[in-house]
N, C-alpha and C positions, 0 to 999 in steps of 0.2 A: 817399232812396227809401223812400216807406212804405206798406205792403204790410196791406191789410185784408180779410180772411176773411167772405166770404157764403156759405159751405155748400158743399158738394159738391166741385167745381175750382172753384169762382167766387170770382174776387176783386177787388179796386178795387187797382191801384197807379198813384201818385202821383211822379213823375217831371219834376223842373223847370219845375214848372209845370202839365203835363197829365197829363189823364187817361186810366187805359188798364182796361177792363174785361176780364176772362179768363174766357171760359168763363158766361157766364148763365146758370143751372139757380136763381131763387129765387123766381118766383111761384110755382113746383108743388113745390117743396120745404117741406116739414112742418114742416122744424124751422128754415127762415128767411126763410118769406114770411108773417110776421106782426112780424118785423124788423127786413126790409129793403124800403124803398120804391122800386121800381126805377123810378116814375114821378119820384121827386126825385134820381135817379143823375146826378153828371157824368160826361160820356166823351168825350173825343177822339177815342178808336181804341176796337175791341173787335177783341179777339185770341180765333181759337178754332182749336184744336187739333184737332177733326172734328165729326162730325155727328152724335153721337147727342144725342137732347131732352134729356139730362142735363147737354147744353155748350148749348145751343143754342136752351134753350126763350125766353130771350126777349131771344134778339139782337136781332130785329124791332124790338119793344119801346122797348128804349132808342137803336135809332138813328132810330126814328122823331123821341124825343125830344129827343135831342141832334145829330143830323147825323153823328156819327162813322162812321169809318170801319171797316170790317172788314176785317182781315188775316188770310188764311186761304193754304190752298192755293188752284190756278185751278180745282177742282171748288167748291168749298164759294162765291168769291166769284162764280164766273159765277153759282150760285146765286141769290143776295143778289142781284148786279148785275142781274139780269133780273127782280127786285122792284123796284127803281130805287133801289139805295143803294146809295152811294161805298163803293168797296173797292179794295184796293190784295192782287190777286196773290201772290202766292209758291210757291216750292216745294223739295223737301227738298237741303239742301248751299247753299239760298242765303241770302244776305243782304242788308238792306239799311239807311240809313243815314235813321232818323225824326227828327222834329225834337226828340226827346225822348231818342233815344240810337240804338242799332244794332240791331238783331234778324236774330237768323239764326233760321230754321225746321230741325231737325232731324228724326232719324229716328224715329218709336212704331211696335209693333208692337200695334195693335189691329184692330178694323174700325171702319167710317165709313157710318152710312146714316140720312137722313132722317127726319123721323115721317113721311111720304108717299112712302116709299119712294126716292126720289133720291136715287144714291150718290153718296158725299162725298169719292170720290177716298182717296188714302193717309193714313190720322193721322200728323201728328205731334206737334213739341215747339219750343219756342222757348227761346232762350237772348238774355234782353235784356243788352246792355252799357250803363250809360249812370255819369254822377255816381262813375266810375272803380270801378263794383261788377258784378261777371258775378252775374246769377242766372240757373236751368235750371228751366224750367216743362216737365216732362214732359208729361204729357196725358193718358192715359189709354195704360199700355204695360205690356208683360210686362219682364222684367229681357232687356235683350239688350247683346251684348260691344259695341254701338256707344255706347256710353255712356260708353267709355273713351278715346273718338276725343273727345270736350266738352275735357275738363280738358287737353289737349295745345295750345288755342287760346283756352280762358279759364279762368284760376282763379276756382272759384268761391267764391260769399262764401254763397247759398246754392243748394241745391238742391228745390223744390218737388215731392215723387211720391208717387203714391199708395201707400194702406196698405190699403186694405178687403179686397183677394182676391177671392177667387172670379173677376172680372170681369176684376182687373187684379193688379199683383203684393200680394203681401200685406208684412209686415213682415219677414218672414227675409229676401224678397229685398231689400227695397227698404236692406237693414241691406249687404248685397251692393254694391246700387247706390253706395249712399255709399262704396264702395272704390274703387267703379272710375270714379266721379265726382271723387274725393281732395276729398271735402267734409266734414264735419263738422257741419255745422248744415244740417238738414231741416227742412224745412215737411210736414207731412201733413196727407196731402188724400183728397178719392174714398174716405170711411169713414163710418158710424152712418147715412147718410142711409133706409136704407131693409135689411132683415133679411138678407139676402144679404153685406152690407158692414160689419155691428154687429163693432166691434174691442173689446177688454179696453185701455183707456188705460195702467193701468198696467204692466201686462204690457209695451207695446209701449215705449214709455219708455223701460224696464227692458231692455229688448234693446239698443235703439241705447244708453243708458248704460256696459253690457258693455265696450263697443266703444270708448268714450272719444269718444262722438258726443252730439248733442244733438238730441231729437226733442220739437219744436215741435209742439202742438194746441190752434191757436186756439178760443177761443169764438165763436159766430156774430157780427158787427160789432168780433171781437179784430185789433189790431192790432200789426205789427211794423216796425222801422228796420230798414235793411240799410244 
């Protein structure tokens, strides 16, 4: 499983074969839409977590170009599906079995709403299982006790959440999450994209190190094995 960082939540993983995009935020993104070419993206599927333009600016985009499909909640794909692109449903506590692995949609505590104002139903989070490794793509959430209910159905190998603040949890909590996740190796995400979200890298390092955790910040096109 190899897991590659386009800025924001957006990422490419790579999963026996296919492809899965997370979250699209990189033509209007500063620091990785000079790149990433999201006209030479592959995709299978694209997974988004809710609706603000920061997940979502260009789902369009790449399913135009690739066919893939969008897995979302039944607000976010009726969306899509009434633009005429394949999507495949979900919603929070289920799961289902892709040809790449399992994906259960969990619970985020954020809000969800369109650049045109159409709400995008509840945020959540995804937890893929596949190639015998749990990872937990949170989504855009504040720290909440259900994050303790993941790790009693998948051990994880990593856990994906954000660090920037203000919007979403910042780094004390997300140092939190990894407790109640029983994870040790984070990805960080939802951070520098814009002045509201600008983190101190070593600082935050330095917090999950504390802890005897490991806090991962890719480079914009950086990649990692899970």
């Amino acid at each position: 499983m190899k897991i590659t960082f386009f800025g924001q939540n957006s990422f490419h993983i790579e999963i026996a074969g296919k492809n899965i995009i997370v979250d699209p935020f990189i033509s209007g993104n500063e620091l990785s839409k000079d790149k990433v070419d999201i006209h030479s993206l592959k995709a299978d599927y694209i997974l988004v977590t809710h609706a603000h333009q920061d997940h979502t600016l260009d789902v369009e985009s790449i399913a135009k170009n690739t066919g893939a499909t969008i897995v979302s909640n039944f607000e976010i794909t009726n969306y899509y599906e009434e633009k005429g692109f394949t999507v495949h449903p979900m919603n929070h506590g289920g799961s289902w079995k892709f040809d790449f692995g399992k994906v259960k949609y969990v619970h985020a505590i954020h809000t969800s709403t369109f650049a045109d104002g159409t709400h995008g139903g509840q945020p959540g989070g995804f937890v893929i299982s596949a190639e015998e490794k749990n990872i937990y793509i949170a989504g855009d959430t504040a720290l909440t006790m259900d994050m303790k209910l993941i790790p009693m159905q998948f051990p994880l190998d990593l856990a994906i959440l954000p660090i920037g603040d203000n919007f979403t949890m910042g780094v004390d909590d997300a140092v939190i999450a990894s407790d109640f996740l029983d994870c040790n190796r984070i990805l960080g995400c939802h951070y520098d994209t814009f002045g509201f979200i600008k983190i101190d890298h070593g600082l935050a390092k330095e917090k999950f190190t504390m802890k005897k955790k490991e806090l991962i910040l890719l480079p914009i096109n950086g990649s990692l094995e899970v």
